[in-house]
C-alpha positions, 0 to 999 in steps of 0.5 A: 196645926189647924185652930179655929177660934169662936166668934166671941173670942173667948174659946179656941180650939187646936188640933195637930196631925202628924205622922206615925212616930218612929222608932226611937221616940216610940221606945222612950214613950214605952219606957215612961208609960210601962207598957208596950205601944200599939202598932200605930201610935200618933204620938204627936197628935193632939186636940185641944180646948182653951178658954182664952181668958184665963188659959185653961185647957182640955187636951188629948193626947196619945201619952196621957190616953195610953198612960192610963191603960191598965198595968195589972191583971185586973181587968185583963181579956184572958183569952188565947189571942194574947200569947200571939199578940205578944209573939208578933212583937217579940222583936220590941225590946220593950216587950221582951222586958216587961215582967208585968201583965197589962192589958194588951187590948189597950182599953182605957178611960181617959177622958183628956188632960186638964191645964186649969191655967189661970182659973179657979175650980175643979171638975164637979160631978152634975148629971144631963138634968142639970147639964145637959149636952143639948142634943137637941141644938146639936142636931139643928143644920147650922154651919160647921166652922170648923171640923177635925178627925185627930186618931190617936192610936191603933192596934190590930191585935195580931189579926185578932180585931182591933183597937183604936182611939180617935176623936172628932171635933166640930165648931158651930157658931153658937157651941161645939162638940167634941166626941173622944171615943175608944173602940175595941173588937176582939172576934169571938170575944168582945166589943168595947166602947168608951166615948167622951162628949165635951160640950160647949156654949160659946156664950158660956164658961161652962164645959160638959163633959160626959163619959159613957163605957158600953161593953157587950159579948162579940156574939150578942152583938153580932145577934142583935145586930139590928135590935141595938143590943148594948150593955150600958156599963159605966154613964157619968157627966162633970162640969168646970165652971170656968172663972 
């Protein structure tokens, strides 16, 4: 377990990197979320943002990322990779029992578990006008304090792509900036990416928090390679005022 905390005392950060669970931990974790587990899943890792006066928290956390992965048809990859997926884990229990659908590509919005602790408030929806993840303080060459690269999951899809969610953390003197992302590509089918960008002024009780899915076509992307070719599918950013 690694922490940093900033210069004015007032946040912390915290992450932990363990090894891949095992066996037995990964069969209770299938039966509390429902679904099955990916190939590599970092159960015990996490990261974690904790403003020290009042204990509120941000964290990310495998459990919390895979319970949120969908548990119905809808939204499913209806392709012909699925079947083989699920004949490579035909030896897990857990896959021999489930009677629902999900979706075995693992995609998912979550955008961390929040522990309000002591402070009062909610999460309230703002824009980059008004609340902007200052890109360009960001961009400027201070010192990183701190840096950590914490993965979460991993999945390749029975050889068919793969399917991962890390995120990376850095602390400067003045801010940090955390960035969650899930990434997803299925050959011939699709490529999926969520980020979540959590931005902090360490002079401030504010959290930026900004979520942006992008998804397009396996072959579009392999077309336009070279002319940034996206399709923006979901942006939104929210702010916790911390007191």
């Amino acid at each position: 377990m690694q922490s940093c905390t900033s210069r004015n005392g007032v946040w912390k950060v915290t992450t932990r990197k363990l090894p891949i669970l095992k066996a037995e931990p990964i069969e209770e974790l299938g039966k509390e979320i429902g679904i099955p587990i990916p190939e590599m899943i970092f159960g015990d890792n996490y990261i974690a943002i904790t403003h020290i006066p009042t204990g509120w928290t941000l964290d990310f956390n495998a459990r919390d990322a895979l319970d949120r992965v969908g548990k119905t048809e809808e939204g499913m990859l209806q392709v012909a990779v699925a079947e083989e997926w699920k004949r490579e884990r035909s030896h897990q229990e857990e896959v021999k029992q489930v009677v629902k659908p999900f979706d075995w590509s693992y995609s998912t919005d979550y955008v961390g578990t929040t522990t309000k602790g002591g402070a009062e408030g909610e999460w309230a929806e703002t824009d980059q006008g008004k609340n902007p993840v200052r890109t360009d303080l960001l961009s400027r060459p201070d010192p990183i304090l701190f840096f950590d690269n914490v993965d979460l999951y991993e999945d390749e899809m029975a050889d068919n792509g793969i399917t991962l969610f890390a995120i990376k953390i850095r602390v400067m003197p003045e801010r940090l900036l955390l960035l969650s992302r899930f990434f997803l590509r299925l050959d011939g089918v699709v490529i999926r990416i969520r980020d979540t960008r959590v931005y902090i002024e360490h002079g401030s009780n504010k959290v930026i928090r900004q979520y942006t899915a992008k998804e397009e076509t396996y072959d579009a992307v392999r077309e336009k390679l070279t002319g940034m070719g996206e399709n923006t599918v979901e942006d939104r950013t929210d702010m916790f005022e911390v007191h």
